[in-house]
C-alpha positions in Angstrom: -3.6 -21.0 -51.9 -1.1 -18.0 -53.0 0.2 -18.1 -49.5 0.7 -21.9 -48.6 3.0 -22.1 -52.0 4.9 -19.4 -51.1 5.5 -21.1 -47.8 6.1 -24.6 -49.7 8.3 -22.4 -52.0 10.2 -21.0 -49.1 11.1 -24.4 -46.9 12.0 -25.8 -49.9 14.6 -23.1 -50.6 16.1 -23.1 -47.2 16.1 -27.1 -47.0 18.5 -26.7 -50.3 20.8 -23.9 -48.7 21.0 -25.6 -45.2 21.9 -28.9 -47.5 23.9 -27.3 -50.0 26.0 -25.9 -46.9 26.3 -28.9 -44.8 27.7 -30.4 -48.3 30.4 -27.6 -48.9 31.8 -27.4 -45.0 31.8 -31.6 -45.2 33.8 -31.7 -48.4 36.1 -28.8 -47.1 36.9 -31.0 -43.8 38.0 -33.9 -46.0 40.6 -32.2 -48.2 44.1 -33.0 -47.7 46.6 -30.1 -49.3 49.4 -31.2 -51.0 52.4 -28.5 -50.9 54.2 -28.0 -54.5 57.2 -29.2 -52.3 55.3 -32.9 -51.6 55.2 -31.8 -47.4 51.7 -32.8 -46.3 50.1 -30.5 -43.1 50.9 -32.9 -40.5 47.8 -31.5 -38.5 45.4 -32.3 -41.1 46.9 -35.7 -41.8 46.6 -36.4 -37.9 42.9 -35.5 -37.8 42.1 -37.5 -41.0 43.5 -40.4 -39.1 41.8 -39.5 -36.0 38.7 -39.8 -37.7 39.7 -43.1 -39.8 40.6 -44.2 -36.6 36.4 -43.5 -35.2 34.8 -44.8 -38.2 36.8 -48.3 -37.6 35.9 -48.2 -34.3 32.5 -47.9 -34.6 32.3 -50.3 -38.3 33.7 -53.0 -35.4 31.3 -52.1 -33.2 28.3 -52.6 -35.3 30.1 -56.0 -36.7 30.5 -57.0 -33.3 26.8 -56.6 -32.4 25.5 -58.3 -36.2 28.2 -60.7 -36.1 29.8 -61.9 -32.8 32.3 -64.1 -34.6 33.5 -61.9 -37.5 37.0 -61.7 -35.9 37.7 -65.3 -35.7 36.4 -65.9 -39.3 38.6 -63.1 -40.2 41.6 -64.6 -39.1 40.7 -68.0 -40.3 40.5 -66.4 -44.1 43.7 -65.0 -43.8 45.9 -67.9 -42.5 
């Protein structure tokens, strides 16, 4: 039994890193940094938007697939 816990032991610590290290290069992806001057990195605000830009695609996507009529009761709402 000394052998299958150290294997148990063993997945379970490199299931942590490998999560642990997805977490750290996700979180450093997202950051947007601000100068002391206020200038934003113009190519980091562009690829935030790119991907702002993905995630609404594909959220209308999926509503368009569970709800076919979400756009028209959208607009209805908001008139």
């Amino acid at each position: 039994m000394g052998i299958f816990e150290f294997i148990i032991a063993l997945v379970a610590m490199v299931l942590g890193a490998v999560t642990f290290w997805i977490l750290l290069l996700r979180k450093g992806r997202r950051t947007v940094r601000i100068e002391p001057d206020g200038k934003y990195n113009m190519g980091e605000l562009s690829a935030m938007a790119e991907s702002l830009t993905e995630r609404i695609d594909i959220l209308e996507s999926i509503l368009d697939a569970e709800v076919p009529d979400w756009r028209e009761q959208n607009e209805h709402g908001h008139e």
